[in-house]
BAFI-3210 file (N, C-alpha, C; in Angstrom, 3 decimals, decimal comma, padded with zeros to 6 digits):
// residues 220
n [1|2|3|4|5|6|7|8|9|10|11|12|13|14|15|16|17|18|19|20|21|22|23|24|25|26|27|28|29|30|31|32|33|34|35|36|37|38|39|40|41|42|43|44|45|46|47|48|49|50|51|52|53|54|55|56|57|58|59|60|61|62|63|64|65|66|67|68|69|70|71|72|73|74|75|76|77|78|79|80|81|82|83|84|85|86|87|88|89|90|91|92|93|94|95|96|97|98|99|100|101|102|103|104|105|106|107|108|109|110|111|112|113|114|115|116|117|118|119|120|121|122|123|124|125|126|127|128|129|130|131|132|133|134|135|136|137|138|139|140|141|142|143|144|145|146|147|148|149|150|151|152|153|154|155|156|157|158|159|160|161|162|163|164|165|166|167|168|169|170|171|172|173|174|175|176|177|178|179|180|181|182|183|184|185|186|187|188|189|190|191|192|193|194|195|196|197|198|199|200|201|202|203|204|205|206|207|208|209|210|211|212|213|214|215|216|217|218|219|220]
n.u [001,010|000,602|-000,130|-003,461|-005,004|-007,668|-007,489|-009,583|-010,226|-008,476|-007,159|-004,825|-003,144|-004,490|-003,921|-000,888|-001,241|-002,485|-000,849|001,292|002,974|001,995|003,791|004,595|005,027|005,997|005,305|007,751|009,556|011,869|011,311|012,486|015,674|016,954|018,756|019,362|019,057|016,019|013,834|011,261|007,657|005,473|002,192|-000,033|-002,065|-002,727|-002,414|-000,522|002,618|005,098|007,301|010,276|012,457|016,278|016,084|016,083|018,179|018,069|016,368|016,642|015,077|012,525|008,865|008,208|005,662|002,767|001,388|-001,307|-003,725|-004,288|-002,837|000,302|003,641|007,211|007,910|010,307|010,978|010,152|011,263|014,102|015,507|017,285|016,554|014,433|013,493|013,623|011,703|009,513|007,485|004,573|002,932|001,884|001,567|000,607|001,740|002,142|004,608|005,645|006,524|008,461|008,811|006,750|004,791|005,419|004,934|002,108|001,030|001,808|000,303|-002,366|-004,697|-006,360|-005,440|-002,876|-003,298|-004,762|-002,128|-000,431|-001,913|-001,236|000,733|000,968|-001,186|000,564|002,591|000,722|000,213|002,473|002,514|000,828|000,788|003,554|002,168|000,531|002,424|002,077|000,266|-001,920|-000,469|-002,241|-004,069|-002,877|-002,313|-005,117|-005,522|-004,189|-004,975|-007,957|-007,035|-005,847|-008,438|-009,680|-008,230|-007,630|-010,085|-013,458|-016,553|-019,179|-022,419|-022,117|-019,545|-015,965|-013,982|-010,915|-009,380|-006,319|-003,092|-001,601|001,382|001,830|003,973|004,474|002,129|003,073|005,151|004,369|002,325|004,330|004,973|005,728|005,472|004,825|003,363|001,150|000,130|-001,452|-002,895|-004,717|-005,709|-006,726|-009,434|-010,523|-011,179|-013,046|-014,938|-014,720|-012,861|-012,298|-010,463|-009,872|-008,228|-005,849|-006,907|-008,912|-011,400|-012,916|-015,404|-016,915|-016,695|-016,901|-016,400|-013,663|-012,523|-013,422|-011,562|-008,845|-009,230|-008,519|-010,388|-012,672]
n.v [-007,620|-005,327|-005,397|-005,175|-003,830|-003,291|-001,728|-001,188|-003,451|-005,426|-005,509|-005,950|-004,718|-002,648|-001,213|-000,471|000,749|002,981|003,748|005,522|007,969|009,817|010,681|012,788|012,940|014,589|014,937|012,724|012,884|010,438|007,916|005,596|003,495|001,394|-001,595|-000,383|-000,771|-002,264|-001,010|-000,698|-001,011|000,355|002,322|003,397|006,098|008,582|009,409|007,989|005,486|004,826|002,026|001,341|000,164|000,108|000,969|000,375|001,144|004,557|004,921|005,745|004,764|002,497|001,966|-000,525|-001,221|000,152|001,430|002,009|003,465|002,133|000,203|-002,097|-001,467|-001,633|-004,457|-005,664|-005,220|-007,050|-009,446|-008,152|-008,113|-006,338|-003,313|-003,978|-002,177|001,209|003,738|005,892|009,051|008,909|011,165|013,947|012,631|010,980|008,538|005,948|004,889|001,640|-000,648|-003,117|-005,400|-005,123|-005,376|-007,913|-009,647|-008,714|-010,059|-012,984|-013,327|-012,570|-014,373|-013,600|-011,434|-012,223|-014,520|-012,995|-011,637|-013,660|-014,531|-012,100|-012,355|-014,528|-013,437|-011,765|-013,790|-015,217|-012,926|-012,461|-014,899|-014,614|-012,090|-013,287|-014,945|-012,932|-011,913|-012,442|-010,781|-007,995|-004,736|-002,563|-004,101|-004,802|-002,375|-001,775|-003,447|-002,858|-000,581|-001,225|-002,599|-000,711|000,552|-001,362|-000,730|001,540|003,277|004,629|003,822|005,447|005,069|003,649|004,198|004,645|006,459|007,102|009,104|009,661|010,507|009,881|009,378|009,138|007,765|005,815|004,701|002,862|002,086|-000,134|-001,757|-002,795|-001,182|001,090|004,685|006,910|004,728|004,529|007,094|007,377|005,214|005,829|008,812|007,191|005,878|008,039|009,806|007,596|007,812|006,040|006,297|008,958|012,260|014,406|016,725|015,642|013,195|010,113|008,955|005,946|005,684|003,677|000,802|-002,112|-001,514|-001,512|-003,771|-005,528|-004,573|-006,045|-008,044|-008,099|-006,715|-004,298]
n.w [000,926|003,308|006,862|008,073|010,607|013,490|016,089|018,591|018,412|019,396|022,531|023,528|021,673|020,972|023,342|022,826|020,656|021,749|023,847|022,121|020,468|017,856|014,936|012,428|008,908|006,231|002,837|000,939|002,965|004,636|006,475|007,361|006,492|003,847|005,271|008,079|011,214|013,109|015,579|015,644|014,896|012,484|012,813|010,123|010,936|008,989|005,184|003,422|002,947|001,114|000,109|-000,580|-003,104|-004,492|-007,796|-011,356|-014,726|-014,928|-013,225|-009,841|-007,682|-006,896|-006,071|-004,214|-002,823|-001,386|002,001|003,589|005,244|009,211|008,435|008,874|009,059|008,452|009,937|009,938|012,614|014,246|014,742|014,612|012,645|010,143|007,919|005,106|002,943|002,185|003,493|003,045|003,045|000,568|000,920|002,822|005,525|009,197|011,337|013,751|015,953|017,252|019,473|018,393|020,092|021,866|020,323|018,958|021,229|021,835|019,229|019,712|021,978|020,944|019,002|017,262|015,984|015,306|013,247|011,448|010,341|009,519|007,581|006,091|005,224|003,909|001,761|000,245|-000,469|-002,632|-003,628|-005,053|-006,813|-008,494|-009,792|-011,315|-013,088|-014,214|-015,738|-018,704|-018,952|-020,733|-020,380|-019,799|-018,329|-015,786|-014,936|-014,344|-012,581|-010,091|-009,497|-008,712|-006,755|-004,924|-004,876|-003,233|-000,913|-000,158|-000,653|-000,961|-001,209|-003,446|-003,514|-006,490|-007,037|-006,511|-004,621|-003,970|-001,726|-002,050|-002,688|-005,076|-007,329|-011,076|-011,148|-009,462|-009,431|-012,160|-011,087|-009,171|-011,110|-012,501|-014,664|-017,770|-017,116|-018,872|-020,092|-018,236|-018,048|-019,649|-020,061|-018,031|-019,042|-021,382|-019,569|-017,957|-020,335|-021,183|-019,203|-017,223|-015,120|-012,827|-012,560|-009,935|-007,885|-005,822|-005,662|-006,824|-008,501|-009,440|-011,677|-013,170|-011,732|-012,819|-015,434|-015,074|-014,085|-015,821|-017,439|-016,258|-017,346|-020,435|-020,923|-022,639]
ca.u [000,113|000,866|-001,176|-004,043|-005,497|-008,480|-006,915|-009,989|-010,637|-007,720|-006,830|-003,477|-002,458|-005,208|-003,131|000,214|-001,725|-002,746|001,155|002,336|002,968|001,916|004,357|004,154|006,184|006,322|005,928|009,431|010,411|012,295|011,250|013,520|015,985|017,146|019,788|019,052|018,528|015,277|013,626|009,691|006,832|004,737|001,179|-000,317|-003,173|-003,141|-001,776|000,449|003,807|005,690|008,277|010,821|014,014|016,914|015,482|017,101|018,610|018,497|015,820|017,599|014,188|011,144|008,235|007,351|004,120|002,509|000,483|-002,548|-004,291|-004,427|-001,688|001,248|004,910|008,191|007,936|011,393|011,119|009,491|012,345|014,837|016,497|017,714|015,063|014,370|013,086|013,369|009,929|009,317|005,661|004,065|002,284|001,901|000,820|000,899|002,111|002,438|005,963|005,305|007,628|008,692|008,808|005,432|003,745|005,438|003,945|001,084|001,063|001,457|-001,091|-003,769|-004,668|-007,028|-004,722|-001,675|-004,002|-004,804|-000,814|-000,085|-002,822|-001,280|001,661|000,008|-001,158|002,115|003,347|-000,126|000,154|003,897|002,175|-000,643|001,711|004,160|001,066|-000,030|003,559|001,893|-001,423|-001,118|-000,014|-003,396|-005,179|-001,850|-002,532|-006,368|-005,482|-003,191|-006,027|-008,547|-006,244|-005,696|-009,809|-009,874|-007,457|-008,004|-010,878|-014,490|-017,647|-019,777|-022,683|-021,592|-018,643|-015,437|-013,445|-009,649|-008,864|-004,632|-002,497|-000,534|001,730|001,481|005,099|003,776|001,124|003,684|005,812|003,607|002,334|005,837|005,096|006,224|004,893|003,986|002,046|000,103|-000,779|-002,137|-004,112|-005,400|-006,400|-007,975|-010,225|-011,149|-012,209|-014,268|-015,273|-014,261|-012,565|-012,207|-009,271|-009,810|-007,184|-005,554|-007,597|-009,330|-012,474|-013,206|-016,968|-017,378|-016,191|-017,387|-015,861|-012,625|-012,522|-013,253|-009,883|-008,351|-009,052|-008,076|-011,767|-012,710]
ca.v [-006,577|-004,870|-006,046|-004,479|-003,797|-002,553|-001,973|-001,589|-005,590|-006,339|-005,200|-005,659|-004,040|-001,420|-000,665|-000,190|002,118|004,642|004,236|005,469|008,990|010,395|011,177|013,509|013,499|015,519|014,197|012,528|012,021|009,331|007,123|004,651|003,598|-000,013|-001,654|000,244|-001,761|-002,295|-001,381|-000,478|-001,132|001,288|001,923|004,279|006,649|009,495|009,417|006,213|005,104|003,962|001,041|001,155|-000,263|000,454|000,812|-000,170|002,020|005,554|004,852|005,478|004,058|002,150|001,610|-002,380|-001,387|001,000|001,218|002,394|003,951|001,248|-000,979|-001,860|-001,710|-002,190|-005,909|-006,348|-005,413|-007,850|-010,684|-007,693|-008,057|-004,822|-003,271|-004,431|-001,183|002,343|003,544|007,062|009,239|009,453|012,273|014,487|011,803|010,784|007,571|006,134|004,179|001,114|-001,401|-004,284|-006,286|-005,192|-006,183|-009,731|-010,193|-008,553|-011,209|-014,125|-012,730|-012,858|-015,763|-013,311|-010,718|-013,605|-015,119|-012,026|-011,455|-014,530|-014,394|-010,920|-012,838|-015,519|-012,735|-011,471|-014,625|-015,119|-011,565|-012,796|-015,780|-013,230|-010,959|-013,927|-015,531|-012,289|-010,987|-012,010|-009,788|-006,397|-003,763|-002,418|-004,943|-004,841|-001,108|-001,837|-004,365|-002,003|000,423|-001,936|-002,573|000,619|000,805|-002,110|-000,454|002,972|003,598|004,894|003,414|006,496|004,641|002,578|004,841|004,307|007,197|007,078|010,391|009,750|011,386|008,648|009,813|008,183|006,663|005,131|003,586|002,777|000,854|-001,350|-002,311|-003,008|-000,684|002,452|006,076|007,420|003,954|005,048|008,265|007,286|004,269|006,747|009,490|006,607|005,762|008,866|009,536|006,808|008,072|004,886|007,196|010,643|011,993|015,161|017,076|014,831|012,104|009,432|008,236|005,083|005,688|002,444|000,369|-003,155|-001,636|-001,209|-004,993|-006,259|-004,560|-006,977|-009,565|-007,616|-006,409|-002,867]
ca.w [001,424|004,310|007,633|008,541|012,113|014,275|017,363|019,714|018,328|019,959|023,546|023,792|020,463|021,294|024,719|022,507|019,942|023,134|024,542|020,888|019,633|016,621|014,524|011,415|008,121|004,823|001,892|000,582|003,866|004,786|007,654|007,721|005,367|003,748|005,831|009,435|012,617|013,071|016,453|016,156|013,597|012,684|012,503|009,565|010,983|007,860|004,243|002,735|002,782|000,323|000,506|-002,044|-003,495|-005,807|-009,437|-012,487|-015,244|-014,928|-011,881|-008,720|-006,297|-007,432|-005,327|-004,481|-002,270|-000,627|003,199|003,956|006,830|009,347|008,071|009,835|007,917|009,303|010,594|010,287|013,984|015,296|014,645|015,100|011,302|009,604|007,597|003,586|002,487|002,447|003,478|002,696|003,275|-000,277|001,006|004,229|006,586|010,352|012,077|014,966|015,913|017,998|019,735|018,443|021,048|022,384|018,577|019,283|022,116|021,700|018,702|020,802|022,502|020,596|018,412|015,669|015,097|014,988|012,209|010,367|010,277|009,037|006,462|004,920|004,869|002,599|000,696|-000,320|-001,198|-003,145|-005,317|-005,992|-007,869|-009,155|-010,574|-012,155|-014,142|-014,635|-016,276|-019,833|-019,528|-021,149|-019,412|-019,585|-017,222|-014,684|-013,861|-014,080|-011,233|-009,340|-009,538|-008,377|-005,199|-004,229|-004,086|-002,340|000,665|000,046|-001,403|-000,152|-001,843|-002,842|-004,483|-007,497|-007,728|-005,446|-004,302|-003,672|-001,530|-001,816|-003,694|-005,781|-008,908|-012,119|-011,129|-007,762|-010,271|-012,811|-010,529|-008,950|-011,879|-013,420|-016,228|-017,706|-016,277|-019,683|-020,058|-016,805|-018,044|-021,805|-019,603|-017,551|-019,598|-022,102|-019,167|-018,905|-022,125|-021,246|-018,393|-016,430|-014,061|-013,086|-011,829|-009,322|-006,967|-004,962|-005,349|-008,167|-008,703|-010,452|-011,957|-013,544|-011,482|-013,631|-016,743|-015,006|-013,378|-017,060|-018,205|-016,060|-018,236|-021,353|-021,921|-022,359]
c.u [000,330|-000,457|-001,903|-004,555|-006,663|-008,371|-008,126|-010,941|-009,962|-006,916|-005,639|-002,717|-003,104|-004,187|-001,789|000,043|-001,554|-001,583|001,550|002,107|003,389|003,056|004,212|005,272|005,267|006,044|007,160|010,286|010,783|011,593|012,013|014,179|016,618|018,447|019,971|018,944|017,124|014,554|012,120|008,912|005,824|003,286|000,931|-001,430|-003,429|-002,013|-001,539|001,959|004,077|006,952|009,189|012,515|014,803|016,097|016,956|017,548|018,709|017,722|016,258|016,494|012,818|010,447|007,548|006,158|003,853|001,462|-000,116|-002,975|-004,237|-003,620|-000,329|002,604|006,143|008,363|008,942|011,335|011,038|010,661|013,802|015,846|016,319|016,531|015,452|014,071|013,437|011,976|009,813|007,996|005,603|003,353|002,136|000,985|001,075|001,015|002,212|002,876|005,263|006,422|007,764|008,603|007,629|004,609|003,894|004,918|002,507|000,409|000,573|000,161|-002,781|-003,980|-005,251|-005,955|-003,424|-002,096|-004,199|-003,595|-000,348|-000,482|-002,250|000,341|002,048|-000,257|-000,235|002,142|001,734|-000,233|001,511|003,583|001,099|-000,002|003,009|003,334|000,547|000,846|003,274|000,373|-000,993|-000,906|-001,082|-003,876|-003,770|-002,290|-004,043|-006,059|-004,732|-004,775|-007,169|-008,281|-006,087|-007,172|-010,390|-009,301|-008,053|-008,818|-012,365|-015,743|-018,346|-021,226|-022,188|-020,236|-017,474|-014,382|-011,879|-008,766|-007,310|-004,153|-001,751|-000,214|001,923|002,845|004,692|002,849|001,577|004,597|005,374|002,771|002,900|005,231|005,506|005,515|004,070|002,577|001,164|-000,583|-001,471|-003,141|-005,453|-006,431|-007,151|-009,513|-011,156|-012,057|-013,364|-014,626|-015,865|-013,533|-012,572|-011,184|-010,289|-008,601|-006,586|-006,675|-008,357|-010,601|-012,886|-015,170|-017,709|-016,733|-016,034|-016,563|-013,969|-011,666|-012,512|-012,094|-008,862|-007,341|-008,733|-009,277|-011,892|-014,467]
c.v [-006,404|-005,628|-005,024|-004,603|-002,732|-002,475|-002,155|-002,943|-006,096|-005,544|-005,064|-004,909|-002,635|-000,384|-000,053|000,875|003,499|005,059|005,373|007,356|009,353|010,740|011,898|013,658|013,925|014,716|014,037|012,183|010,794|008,932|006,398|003,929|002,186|-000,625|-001,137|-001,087|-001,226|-002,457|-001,365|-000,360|-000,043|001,457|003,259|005,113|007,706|009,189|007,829|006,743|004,309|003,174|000,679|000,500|-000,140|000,177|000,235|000,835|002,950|005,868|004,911|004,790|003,779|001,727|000,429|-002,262|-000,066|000,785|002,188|002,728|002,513|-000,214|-000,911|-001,835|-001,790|-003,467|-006,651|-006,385|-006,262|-009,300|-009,492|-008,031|-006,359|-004,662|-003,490|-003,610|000,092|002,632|005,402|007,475|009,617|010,797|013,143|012,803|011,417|008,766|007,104|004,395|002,678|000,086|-002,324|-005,372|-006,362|-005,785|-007,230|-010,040|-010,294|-009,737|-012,518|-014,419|-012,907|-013,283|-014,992|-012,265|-011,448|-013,903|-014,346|-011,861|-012,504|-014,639|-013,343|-011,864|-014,012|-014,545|-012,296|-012,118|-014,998|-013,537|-011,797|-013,784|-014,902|-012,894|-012,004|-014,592|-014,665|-011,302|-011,279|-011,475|-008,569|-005,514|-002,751|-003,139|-004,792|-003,347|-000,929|-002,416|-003,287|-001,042|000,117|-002,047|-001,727|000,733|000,374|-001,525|000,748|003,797|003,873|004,820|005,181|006,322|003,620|003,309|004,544|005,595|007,125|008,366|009,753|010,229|010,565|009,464|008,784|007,128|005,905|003,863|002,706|001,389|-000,372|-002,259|-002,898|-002,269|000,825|003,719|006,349|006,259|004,672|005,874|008,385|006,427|005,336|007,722|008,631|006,614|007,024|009,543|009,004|007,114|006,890|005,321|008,874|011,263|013,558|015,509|016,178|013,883|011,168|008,847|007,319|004,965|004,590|000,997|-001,547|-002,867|-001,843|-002,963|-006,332|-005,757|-005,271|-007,965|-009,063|-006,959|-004,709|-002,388]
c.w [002,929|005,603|008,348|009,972|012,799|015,573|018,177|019,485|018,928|021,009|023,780|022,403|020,560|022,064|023,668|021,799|020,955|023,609|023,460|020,625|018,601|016,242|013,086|010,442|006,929|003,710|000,964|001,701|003,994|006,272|008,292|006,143|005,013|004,145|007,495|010,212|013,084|014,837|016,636|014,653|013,882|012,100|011,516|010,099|009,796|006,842|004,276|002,574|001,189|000,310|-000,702|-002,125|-004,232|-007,043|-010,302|-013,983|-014,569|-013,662|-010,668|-007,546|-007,537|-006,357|-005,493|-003,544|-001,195|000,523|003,747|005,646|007,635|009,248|008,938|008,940|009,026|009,921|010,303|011,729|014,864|015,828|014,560|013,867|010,687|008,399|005,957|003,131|002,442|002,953|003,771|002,552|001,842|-000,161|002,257|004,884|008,227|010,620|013,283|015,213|017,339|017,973|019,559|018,589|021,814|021,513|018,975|019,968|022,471|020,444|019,080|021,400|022,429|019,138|017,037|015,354|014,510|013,633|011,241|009,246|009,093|007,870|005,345|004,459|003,323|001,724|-000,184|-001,207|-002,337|-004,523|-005,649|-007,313|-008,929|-010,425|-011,722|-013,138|-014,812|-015,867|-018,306|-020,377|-019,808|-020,339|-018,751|-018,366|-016,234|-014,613|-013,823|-012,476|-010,257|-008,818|-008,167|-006,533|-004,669|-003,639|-003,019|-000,828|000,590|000,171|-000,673|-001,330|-001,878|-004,137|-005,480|-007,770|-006,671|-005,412|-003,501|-003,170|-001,112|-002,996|-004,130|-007,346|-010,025|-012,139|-010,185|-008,924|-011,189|-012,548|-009,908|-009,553|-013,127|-015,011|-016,165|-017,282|-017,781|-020,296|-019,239|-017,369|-019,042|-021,167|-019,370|-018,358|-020,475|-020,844|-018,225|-019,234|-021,847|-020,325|-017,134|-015,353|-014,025|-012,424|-011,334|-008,260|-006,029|-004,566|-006,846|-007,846|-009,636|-010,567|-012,518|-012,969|-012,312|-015,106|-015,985|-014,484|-014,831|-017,907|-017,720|-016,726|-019,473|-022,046|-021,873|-021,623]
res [x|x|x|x|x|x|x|x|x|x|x|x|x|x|x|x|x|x|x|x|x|x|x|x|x|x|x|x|x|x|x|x|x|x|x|x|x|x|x|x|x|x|x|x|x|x|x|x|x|x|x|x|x|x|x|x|x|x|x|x|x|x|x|x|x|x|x|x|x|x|x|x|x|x|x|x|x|x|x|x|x|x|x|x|x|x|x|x|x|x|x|x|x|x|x|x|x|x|x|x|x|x|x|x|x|x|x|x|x|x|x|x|x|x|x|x|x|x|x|x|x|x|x|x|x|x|x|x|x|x|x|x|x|x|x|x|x|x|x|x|x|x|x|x|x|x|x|x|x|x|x|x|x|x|x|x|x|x|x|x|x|x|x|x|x|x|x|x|x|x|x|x|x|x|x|x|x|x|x|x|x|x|x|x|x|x|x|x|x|x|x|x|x|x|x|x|x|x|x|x|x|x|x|x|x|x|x|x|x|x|x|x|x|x|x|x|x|x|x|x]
***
């Protein structure tokens, strides 16, 4: 999971935010591409990225995670290794490019965002074990969980209901929950049916959120 940040918590990362200009891509753009030299990490202010890598069969890119408002991506920079990803805007969104070498230090710097860092880092390696214990739950509860996560980053409480204004396609959902697309969209429309979510224009609403947390576990 990408690392999140509140810059005016932290002064010297704050200062690098204000240096930084916005930048604006398309959706499909490329950002940066896998293999590049890596000089500046970047911070998300609108839309999500997506971070992807060769697919397999007839797949030419699958997406291994996507970043959220607020999140930082690129952190090959910081240690100055060529970048592991493609990282392409899922949707119109804005950015803003930051240096490297200022993050590291700014790092150094300061002991809670250092800690945070480190922590998403742990996370990672924590949803790698997730996701390998989790590789014999049905395919069902893996894009429940996907789901779930997205609410968790994305998502805007509205009441008991949680609101996901991004535009994610049923492959985006598909891939990060290592399953197939037309799975996604039979999940989906079951829940629904059940009116366990609701899908609207560029955006999803999970209405039950309790029923959707017990498909998890294989419950309905």
């Amino acid at each position: 999971m990408p690392l999140r940040i509140i810059p005016r918590r932290d002064r010297k990362v704050n200062r690098l935010v204000k240096r930084a200009t916005e930048v604006r891509y398309r959706r499909s753009q490329v950002i940066f591409s896998r293999g590049e030299a890596s000089e500046a990490v970047y911070l998300v202010r609108e839309g999500h990225i997506r971070l992807s890598l060769p697919g397999g069969g007839r797949r030419s890119r699958r997406t291994v995670a996507v970043v959220a408002p607020w999140e930082l991506f690129g952190e090959e920079a910081l240690s100055g290794t060529r970048r592991q990803y493609d990282a392409v805007a899922g949707e119109a969104c804005i950015v803003l490019p930051l240096s490297g070498h200022g993050m590291l230090q700014a790092l150094r710097g300061s002991p809670k965002t250092l800690s945070a860092f480190l922590a998403a880092v742990e996370d990672d390696l924590a949803n790698e074990r997730e996701v390998a214990r989790a590789s014999t739950n049905t395919t069902k509860a893996r894009i429940a969980r996907v789901l779930l996560t997205l609410a968790d980053r994305f998502g805007t409480e509205e009441g008991r209901r949680i609101r996901i204004d991004h535009w994610f396609t049923h492959q985006e959902i598909a891939d990060l929950a290592r399953a197939h697309r037309s799975t996604v969209t039979t999940a989906l429309n079951d829940w629904i049916y059940e009116r366990v979510l609701r899908e609207e224009p560029r955006a999803i609403v999970i209405t039950r959120p309790g029923a959707l947390r017990r498909a998890t576990k294989g419950g309905t």
